[in-house]
C-alpha positions as CSV (number, residue, x, y, z in Angstrom):
1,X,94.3,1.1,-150.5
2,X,91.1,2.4,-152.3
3,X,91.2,6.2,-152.5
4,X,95.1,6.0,-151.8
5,X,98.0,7.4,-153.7
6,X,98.7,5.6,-157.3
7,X,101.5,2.7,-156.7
8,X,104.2,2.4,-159.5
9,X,103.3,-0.1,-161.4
10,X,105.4,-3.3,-161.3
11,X,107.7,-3.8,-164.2
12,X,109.0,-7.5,-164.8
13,X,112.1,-8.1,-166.6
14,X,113.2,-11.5,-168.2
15,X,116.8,-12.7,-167.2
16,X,118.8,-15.5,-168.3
17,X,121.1,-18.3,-166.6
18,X,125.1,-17.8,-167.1
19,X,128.5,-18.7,-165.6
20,X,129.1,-15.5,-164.3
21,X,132.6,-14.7,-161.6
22,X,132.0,-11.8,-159.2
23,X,134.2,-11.5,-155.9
24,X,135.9,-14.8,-155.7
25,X,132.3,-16.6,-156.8
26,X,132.3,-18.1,-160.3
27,X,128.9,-20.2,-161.0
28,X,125.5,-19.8,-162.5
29,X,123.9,-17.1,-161.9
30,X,120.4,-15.3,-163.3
31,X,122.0,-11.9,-164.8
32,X,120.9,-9.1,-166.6
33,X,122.3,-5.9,-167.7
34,X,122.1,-3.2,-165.2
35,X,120.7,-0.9,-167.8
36,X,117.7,-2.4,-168.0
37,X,116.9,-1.7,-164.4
38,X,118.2,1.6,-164.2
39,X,115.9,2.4,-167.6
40,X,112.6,1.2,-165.7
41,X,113.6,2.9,-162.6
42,X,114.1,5.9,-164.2
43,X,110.8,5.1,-166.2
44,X,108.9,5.6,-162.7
45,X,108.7,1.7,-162.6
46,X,109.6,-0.9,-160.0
47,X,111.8,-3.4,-161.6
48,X,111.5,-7.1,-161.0
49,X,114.3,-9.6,-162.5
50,X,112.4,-13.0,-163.7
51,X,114.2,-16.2,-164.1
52,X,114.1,-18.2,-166.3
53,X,112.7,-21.0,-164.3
54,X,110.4,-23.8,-166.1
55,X,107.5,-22.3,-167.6
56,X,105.9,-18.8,-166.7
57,X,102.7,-19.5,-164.5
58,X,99.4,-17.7,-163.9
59,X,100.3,-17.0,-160.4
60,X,103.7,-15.0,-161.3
61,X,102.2,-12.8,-164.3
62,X,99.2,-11.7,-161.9
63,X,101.8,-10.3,-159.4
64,X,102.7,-7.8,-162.4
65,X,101.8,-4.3,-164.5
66,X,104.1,-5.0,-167.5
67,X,106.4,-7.0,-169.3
68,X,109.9,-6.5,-170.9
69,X,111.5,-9.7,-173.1
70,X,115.1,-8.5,-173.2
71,X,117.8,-8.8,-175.6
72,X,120.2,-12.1,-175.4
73,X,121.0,-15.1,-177.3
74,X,119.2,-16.4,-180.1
75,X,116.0,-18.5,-180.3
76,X,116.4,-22.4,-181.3
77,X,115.3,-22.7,-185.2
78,X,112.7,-25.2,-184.2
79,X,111.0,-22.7,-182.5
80,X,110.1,-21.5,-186.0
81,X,111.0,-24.7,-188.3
82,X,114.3,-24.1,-189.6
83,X,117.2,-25.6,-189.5
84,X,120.2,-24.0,-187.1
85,X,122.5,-21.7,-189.8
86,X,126.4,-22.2,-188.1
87,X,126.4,-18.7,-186.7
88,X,123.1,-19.4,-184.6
89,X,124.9,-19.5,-181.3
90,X,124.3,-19.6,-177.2
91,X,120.7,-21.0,-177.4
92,X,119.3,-21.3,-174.1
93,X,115.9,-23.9,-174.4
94,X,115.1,-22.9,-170.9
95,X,114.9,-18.8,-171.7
96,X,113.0,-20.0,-174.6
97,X,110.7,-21.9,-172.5
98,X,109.9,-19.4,-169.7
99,X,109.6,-16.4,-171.7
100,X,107.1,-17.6,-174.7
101,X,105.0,-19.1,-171.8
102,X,105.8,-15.8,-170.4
103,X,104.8,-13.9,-173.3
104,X,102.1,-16.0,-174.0
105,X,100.5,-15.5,-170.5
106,X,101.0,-11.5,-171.0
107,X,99.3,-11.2,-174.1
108,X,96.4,-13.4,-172.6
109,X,95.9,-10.9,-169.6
110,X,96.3,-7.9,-171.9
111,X,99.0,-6.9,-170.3
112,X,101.2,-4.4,-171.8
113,X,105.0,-5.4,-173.2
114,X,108.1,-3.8,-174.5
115,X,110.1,-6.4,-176.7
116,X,113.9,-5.5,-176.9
117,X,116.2,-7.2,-179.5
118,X,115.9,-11.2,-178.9
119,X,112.5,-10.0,-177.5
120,X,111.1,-8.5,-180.5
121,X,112.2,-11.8,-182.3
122,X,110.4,-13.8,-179.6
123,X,107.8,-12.0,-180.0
124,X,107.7,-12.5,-183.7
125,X,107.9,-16.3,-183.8
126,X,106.2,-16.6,-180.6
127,X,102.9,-15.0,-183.4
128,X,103.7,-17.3,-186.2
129,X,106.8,-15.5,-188.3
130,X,110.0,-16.4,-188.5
131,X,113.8,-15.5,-188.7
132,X,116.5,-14.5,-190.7
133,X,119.3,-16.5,-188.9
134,X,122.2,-14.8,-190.1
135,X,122.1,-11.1,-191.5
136,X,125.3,-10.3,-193.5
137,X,124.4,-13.5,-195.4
138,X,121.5,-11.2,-196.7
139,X,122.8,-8.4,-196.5
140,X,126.2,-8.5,-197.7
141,X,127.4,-6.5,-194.4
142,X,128.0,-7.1,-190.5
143,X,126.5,-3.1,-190.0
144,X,123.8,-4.5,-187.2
145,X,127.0,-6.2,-185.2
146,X,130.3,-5.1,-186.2
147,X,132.0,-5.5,-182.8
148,X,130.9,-7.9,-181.0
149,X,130.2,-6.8,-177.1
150,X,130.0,-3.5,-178.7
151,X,126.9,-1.4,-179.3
152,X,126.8,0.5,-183.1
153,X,124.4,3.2,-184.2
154,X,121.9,2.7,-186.5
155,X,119.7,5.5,-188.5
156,X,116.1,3.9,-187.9
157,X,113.1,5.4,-189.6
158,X,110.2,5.2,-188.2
159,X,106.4,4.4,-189.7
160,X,104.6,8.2,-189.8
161,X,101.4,7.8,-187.5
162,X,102.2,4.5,-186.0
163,X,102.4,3.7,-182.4
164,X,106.3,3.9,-182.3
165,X,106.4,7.0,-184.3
166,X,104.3,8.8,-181.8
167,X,106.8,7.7,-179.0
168,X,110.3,7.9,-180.7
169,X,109.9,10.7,-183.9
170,X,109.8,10.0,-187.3
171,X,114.2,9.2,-186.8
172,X,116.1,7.5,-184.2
173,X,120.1,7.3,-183.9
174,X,119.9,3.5,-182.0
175,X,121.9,1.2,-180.3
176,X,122.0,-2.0,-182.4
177,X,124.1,-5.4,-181.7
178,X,122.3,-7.9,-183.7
179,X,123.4,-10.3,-186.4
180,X,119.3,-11.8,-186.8
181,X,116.3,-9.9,-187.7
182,X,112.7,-10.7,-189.1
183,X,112.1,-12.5,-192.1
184,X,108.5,-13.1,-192.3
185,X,106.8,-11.0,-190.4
186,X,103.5,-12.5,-188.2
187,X,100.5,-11.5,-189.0
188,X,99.5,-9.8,-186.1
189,X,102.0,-7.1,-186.2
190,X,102.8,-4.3,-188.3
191,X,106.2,-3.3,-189.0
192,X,106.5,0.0,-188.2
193,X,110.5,1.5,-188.1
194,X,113.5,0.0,-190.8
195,X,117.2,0.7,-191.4
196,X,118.5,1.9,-194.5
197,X,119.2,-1.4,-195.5
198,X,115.6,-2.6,-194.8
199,X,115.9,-4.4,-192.3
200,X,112.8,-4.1,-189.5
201,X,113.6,-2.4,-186.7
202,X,110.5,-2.2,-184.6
203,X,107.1,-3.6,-184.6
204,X,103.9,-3.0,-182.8
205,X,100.3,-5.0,-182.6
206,X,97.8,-4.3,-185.6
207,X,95.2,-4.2,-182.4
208,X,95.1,-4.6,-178.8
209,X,97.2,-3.6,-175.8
210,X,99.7,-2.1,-175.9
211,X,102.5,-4.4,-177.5
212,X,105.8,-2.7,-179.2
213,X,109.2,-4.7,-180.3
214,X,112.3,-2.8,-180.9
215,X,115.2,-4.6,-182.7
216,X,117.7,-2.0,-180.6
217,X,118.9,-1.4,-177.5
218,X,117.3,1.9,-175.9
219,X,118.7,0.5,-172.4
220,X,122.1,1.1,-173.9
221,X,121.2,4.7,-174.0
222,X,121.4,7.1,-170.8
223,X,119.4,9.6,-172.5
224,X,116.6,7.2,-174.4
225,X,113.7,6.7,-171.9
226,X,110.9,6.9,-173.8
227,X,110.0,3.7,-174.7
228,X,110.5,2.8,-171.1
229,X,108.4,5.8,-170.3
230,X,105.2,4.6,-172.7
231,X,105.2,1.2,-171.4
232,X,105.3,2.2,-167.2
233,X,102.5,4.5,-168.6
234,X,100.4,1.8,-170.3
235,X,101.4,-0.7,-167.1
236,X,100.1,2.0,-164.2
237,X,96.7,2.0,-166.5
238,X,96.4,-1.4,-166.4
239,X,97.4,-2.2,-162.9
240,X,94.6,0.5,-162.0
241,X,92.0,-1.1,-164.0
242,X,92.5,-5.1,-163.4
243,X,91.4,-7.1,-160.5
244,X,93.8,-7.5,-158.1
């Protein structure tokens, strides 16, 4: 209503398809991780779970302020040319499908979007770079994911005077679970936080709205909401200035 009260803007979350058992149910189900909810909720945004359903259309990405590409399994190779390495794991073509048309639609709109983990990846690839498939084959260490279903920290250092600077601090102890990471970086993005070890830890657009990847896990984190925070911020701006 014109004059009325700002709305929260409308957050949407990709999900992915798995055999999941609750009560005495065990079939497919679209899941995410509760933190990812609570993070936008807590953010000041309304939180919308998106299947992964075909392909993205015009008519869902209208209906929202913002976009998150969460963490998950990895992206098939040929999304980027290579050949699958043996610990590339779990792909799901259909989450690859819906969320680069997702993404894709997004970024067309100017909408604004947080990348998290398999996200920041996406969004990587989805721009023309590609991926290192396995880590400790570079790296000579499993530091990134060294249990696995288990979050480790990570030092990050952050890019002074970059977008992700200004909304983490120059340091940030994260929450990391991830045995792939950028390789070639596309050429739209900057990379803009590393580990110790070099690897790229976040990324943000050279231009544009607002667009920032993270390789962790700030939804992993009760106390982290500032990422959330700067894109419900950027998404209320832009559900107040488009067409609806």
């Amino acid at each position: 209503m014109a004059g009325g009260p700002a709305l929260p803007p409308v957050i949407g979350l990709s999900t992915y398809s798995e055999r999941t058992r609750y009560g005495p149910w065990d079939q497919e189900s679209a899941v995410l991780p509760r933190g990812y909810v609570d993070l936008v909720e807590r953010a000041g945004g309304i939180p919308v779970l998106l299947p992964p359903v075909g392909i993205a259309r015009r008519e869902l990405v209208d209906r929202l302020d913002g976009v998150v590409l969460t963490g998950g399994a990895d992206l098939d190779p040929a999304r980027y040319n290579a050949v699958p390495h043996p610990a590339t794991r779990g792909i799901r073509v259909d989450r690859d499908e819906f969320e680069f048309t997702l993404f894709g639609l997004a970024r067309a709109s100017a909408m604004p979007v947080l990348a998290i983990c398999r996200g920041l990846q996406l969004v990587n690839v989805a721009l023309g770079g590609t991926l290192l498939q396995h880590l400790p084959d570079v790296l000579g260490h499993t530091d990134h994911a060294r249990t696995p279903g288990v979050f480790g920290t990570t030092r990050v250092v952050t890019t002074p005077r970059s977008r992700v600077a200004a909304i983490v601090g120059p340091e940030v102890r994260a929450q990391c679970h991830h045995h792939q990471g950028i390789d070639v970086l596309a050429p739209d993005l900057l990379a803009t936080a590393h580990a110790p070890d070099g690897t790229i830890e976040a990324v943000e657009s050279r231009g544009g709205p607002f667009l920032v990847g993270v390789q962790w896990h700030p939804e992993a984190d009760a106390t982290e909401h500032r990422l959330m925070r700067a894109l419900v911020s950027e998404a209320a701006v832009y559900g107040r200035e488009r067409v609806r």
